[in-house]
C-alpha positions as CSV (number, residue, x, y, z in Angstrom):
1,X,-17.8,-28.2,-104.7
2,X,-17.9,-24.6,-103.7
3,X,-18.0,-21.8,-106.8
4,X,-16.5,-18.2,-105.9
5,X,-17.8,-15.3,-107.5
6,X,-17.0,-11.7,-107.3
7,X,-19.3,-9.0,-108.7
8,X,-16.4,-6.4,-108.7
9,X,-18.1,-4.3,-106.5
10,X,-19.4,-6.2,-103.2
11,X,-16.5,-8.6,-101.4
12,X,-16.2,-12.5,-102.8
13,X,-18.2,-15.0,-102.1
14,X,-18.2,-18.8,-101.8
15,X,-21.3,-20.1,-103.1
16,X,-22.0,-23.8,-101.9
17,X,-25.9,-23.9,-103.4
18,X,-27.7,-23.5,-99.9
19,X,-25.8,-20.6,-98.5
20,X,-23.4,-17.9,-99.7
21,X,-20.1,-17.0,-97.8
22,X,-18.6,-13.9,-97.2
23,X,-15.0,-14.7,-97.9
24,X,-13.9,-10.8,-97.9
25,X,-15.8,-10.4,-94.4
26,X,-12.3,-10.6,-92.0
27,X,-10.8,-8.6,-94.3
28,X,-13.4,-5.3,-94.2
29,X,-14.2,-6.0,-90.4
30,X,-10.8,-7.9,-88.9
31,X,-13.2,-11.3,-88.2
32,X,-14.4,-13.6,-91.0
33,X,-18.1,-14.6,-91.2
34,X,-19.6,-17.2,-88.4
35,X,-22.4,-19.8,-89.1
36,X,-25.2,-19.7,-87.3
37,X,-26.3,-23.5,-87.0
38,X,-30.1,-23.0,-85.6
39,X,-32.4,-24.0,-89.1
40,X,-29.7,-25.3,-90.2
41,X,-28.9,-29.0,-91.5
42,X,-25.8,-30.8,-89.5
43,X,-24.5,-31.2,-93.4
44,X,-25.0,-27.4,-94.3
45,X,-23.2,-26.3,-91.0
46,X,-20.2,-29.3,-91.8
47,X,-20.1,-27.8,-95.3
48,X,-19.9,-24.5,-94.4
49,X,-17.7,-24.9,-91.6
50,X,-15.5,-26.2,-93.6
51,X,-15.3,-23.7,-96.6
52,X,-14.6,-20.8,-94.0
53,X,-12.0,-22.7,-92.9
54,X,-10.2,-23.2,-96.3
55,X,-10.7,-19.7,-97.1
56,X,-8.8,-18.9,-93.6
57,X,-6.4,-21.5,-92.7
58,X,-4.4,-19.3,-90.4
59,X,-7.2,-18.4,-88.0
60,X,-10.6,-19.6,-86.4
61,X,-13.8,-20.5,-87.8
62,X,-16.8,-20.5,-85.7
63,X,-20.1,-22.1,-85.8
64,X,-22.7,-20.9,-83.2
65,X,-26.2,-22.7,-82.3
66,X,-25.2,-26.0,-83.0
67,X,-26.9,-28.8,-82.1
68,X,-26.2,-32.0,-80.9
69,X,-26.6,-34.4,-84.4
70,X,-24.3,-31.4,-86.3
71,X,-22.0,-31.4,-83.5
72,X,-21.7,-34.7,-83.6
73,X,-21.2,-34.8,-87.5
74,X,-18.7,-32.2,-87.3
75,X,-16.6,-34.6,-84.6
76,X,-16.5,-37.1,-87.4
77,X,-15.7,-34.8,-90.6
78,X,-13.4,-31.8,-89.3
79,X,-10.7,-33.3,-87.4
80,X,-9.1,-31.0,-85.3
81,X,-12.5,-29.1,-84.8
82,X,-12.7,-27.9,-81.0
83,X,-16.4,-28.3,-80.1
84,X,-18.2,-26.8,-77.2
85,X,-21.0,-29.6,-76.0
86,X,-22.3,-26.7,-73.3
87,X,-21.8,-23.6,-75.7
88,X,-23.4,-25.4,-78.8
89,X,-20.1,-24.2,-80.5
90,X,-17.9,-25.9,-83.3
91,X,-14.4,-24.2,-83.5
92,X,-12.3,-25.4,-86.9
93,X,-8.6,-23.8,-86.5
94,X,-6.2,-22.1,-84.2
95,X,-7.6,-19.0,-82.4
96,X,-5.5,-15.8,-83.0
97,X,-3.3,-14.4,-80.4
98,X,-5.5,-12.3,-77.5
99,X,-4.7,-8.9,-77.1
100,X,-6.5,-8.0,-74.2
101,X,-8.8,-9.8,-71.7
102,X,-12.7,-9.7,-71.3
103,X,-14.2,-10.7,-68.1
104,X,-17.4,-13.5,-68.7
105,X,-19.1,-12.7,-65.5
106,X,-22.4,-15.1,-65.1
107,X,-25.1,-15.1,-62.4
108,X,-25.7,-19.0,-62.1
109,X,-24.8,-22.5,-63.2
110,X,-28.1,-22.2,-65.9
111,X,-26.5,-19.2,-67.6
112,X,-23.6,-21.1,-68.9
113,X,-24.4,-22.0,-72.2
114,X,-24.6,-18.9,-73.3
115,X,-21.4,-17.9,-70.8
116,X,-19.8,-20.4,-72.7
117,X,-20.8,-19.7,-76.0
118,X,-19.9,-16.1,-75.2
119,X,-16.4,-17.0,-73.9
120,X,-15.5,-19.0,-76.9
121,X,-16.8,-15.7,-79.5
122,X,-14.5,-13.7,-77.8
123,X,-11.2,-16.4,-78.2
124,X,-12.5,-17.0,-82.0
125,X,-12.5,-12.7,-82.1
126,X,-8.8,-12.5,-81.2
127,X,-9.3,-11.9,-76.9
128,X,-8.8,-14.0,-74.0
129,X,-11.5,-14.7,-72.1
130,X,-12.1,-15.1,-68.1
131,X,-15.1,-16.8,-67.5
132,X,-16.0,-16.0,-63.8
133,X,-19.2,-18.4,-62.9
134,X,-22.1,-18.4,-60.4
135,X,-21.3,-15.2,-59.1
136,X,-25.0,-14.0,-58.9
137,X,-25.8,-11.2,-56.5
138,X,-28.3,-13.4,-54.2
139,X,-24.7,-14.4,-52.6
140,X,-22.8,-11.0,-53.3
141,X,-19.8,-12.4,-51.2
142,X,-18.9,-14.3,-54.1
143,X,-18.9,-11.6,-56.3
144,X,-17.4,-9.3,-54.2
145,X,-14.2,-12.0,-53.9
146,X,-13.9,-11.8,-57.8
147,X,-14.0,-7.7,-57.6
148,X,-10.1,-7.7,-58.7
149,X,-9.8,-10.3,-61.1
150,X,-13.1,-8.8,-63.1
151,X,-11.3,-5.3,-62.7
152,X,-8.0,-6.6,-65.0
153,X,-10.2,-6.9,-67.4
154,X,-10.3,-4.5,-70.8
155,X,-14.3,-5.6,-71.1
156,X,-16.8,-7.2,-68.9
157,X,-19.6,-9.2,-69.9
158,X,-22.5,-9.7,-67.1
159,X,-24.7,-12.8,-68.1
160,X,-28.1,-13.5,-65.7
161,X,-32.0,-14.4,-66.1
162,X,-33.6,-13.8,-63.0
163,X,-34.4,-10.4,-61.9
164,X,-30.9,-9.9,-64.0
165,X,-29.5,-7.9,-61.1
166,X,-26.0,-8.4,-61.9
167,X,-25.1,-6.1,-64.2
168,X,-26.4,-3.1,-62.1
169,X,-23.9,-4.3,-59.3
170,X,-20.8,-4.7,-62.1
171,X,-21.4,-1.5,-63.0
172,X,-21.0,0.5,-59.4
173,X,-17.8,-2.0,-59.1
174,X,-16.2,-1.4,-61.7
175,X,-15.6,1.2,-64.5
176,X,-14.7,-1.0,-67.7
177,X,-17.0,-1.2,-70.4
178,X,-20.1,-3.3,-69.9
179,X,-22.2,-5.2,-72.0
180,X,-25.0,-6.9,-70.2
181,X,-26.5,-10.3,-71.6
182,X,-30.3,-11.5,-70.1
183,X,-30.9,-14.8,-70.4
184,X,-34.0,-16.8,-70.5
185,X,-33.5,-18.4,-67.0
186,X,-35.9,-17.8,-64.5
187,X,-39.0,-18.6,-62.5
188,X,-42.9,-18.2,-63.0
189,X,-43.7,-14.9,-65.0
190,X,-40.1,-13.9,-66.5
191,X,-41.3,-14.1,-69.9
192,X,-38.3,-16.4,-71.5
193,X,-36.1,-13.7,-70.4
194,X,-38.0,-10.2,-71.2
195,X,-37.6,-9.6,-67.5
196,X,-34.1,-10.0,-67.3
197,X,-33.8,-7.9,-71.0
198,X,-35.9,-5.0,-69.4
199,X,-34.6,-5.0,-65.8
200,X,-31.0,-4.2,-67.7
201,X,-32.2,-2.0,-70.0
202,X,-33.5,0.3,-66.9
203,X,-30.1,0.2,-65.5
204,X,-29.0,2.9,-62.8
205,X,-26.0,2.2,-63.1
206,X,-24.2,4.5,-66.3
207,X,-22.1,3.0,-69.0
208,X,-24.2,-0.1,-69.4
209,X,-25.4,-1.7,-73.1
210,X,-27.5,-4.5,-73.5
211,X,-27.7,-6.9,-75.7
212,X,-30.3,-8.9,-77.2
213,X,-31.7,-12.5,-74.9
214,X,-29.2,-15.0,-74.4
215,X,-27.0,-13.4,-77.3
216,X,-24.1,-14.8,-75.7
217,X,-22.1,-14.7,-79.4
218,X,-23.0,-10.9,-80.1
219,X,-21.9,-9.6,-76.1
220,X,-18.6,-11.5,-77.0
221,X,-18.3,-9.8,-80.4
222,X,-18.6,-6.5,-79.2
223,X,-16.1,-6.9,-76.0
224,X,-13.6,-8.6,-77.8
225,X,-13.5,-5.5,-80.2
226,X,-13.3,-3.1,-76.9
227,X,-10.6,-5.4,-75.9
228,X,-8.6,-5.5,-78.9
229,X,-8.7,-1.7,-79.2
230,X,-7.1,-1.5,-75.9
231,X,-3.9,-3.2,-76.1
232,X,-1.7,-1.7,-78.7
233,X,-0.9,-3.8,-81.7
């Protein structure tokens, strides 16, 4: 049994012992709070899940960084939950109309967990996504063949380890905003992604933002924002 408290000054919250909701968040920011399920128990992220979800029944609830025993628990507790085996993510509800469209642009078939778990942030934050996959620039023919479709979008996301060169060649394409994720996928010396985080923070190419390694959930945050802001309401 959850307990809500208000202090009259900061927003509600739902306190369930172990953690502390934000119930106000969606209605000071447009999105309500997400769980993050890495330290966490599969019981605590079920629980917490679920409370979100009963503070918001007309809209999504998302649980990031869930792993395979929670995900599995959640299967069996919230029926009706849509659950991401690649993405590690656990969706409890129906996701809100898009108004506008982000482009999920990934390098290679290893960067799509966190493609994935970015595509899914982005439907949960009230966009459609387009995930465009294994479009790295080692065969640029296949980006180049996706140059229109990723140019409807309102936002792009570029996602790639490696020497992370995709982003710099998204940005000379196209002039949407960009938020670049590195991941950490990559051979010998690439330092669990650093590599890829530096090589896009030294960009040439202007109007590129970075986000942290393999933050798949906060790239699709901030483009499904840029997207939303684009279409009128």
């Amino acid at each position: 049994m959850s307990k809500v408290v208000s202090t009259g000054v900061t927003a509600a919250t739902a306190d369930l012992g172990f953690a502390r909701l934000d119930l106000d968040r969606a209605a000071r920011t447009g999105d309500p709070e997400v769980v993050f399920g890495a330290g966490k128990t599969p019981e605590q992220i079920a629980a917490a899940l679920a409370r979100l979800h009963e503070a918001h029944p007309g809209r999504a609830v998302l649980a990031t960084r869930v792993g395979e025993e929670a995900r599995a628990l959640c299967r069996d507790r919230l029926p009706g939950a849509d659950i991401d085996d690649a993405g590690r993510t656990v969706t409890l509800g129906a996701v809100p109309p898009p108004r506008g469209k982000v482009a999920v642009v990934c390098a290679g078939t290893s960067d799509l967990p966190v493609a994935r778990e970015c595509a899914t942030t982005v439907a949960v934050f009230g966009a459609e996504p387009d995930l465009v996959v294994d479009v790295g620039v080692a065969g640029l023919h296949r980006l180049l063949a996706e140059r229109d479709r990723i140019a409807e979008a309102d936002a792009v996301v570029a996602i790639a380890g490696m020497e992370a060169a995709l982003p710099t060649v998204l940005g000379g394409l196209c002039g949407k905003p960009l938020i670049a994720v590195p991941t950490s996928v990559g051979y010998g010396w690439h330092l669990d992604g650093l590599t890829a985080f530096l090589t896009m923070l030294n960009s040439c190419a202007p109007g590129v933002v970075t986000v942290n390694i393999d933050n798949g959930f906060g790239a699709g945050v901030a483009a499904a924002r840029v997207a939303r802001q684009s279409v009128a309401p």
